[in-house]
C-alpha positions in Angstrom: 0.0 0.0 0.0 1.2 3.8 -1.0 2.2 6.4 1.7 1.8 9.5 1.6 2.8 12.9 3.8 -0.2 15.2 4.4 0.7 19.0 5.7 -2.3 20.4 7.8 -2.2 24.0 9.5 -4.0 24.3 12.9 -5.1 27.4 14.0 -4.6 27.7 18.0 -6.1 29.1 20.7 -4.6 32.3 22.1 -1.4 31.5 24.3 0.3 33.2 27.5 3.2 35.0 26.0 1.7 35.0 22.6 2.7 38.3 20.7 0.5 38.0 17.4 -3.3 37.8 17.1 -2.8 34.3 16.1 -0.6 31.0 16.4 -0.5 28.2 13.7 1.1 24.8 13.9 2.0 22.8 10.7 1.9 19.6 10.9 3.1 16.6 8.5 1.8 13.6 9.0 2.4 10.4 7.2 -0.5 7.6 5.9 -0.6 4.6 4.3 -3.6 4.6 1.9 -4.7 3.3 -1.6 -4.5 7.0 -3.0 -3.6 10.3 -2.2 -7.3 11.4 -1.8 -7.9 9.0 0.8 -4.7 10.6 2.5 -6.0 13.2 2.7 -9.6 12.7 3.5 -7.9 10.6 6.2 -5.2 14.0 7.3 -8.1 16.2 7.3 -10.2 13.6 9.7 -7.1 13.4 12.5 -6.7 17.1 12.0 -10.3 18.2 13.0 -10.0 15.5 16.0 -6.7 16.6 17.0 -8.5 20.2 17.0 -11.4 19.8 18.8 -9.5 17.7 21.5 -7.4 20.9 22.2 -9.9 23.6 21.2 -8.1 24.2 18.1 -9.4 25.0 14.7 -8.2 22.6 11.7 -8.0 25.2 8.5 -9.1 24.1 5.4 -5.6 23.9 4.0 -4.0 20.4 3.2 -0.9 19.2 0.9 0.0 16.4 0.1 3.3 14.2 -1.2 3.7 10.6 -2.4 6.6 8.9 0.0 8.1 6.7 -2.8 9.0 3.8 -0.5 5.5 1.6 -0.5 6.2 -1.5 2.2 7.8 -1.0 5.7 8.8 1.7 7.6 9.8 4.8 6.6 13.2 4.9 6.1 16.3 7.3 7.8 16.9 10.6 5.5 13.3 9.7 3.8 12.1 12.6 2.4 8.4 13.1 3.4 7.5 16.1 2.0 8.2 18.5 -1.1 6.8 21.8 -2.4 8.3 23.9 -5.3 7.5 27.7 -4.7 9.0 30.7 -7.6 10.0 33.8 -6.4 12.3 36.4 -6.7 13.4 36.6 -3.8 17.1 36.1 -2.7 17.8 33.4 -0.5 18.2 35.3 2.9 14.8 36.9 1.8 13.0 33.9 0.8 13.7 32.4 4.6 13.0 35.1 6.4 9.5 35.8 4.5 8.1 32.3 4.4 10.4 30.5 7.4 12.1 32.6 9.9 9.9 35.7 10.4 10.6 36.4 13.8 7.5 35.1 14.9 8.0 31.3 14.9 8.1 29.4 18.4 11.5 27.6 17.8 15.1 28.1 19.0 17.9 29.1 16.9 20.0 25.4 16.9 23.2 26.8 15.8 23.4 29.2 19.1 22.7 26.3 21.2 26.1 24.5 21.0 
């Protein structure tokens, strides 16, 4: 049976700390299924239960990838999700718009060590 990699975005409810109006998570999750519709009729399902559990909201927003690899586990260094995006931004710009804005919950690895 196929896998596939399904990207959902939660919307969350309003943290302590939080600086923005709102918080979103992405989330990948992988699926074994007969096509890629079914992963993601079957994304979407875990999503909206994952949400209500916590009070979230699942947004109506899910991509999808084909994992190459159909039997077993997924392998190490597997890749498990793709998008191709144009722009004309440089590469410094292009992070900072669409990955590091400031606003991300994360820690900076590199400063760690």
């Amino acid at each position: 049976m196929p896998s596939y990699s399904v990207r959902t975005v939660i919307s969350w409810s309003h943290r302590d700390g939080q600086r923005r109006k709102f918080l979103y998570e992405e989330r990948i999750t992988a699926w074994k299924a007969d096509s890629l519709n079914e992963a993601i009729e079957m994304a979407q399902s875990e999503a909206k239960e994952y949400s209500k559990k916590q009070g979230f909201e699942a947004l109506d927003f899910l991509q999808a990838y084909w994992l190459p690899k159909d039997s077993g586990p997924i392998p190490q260094g597997c890749e498990i999700f793709s998008l191709l995006r144009e722009s004309d931004l440089e590469p410094e710009e292009y992070l900072d718009r669409f990955f590091d804005t400031g606003e991300e919950r994360q820690t900076d690895y590199w400063d760690e060590e």
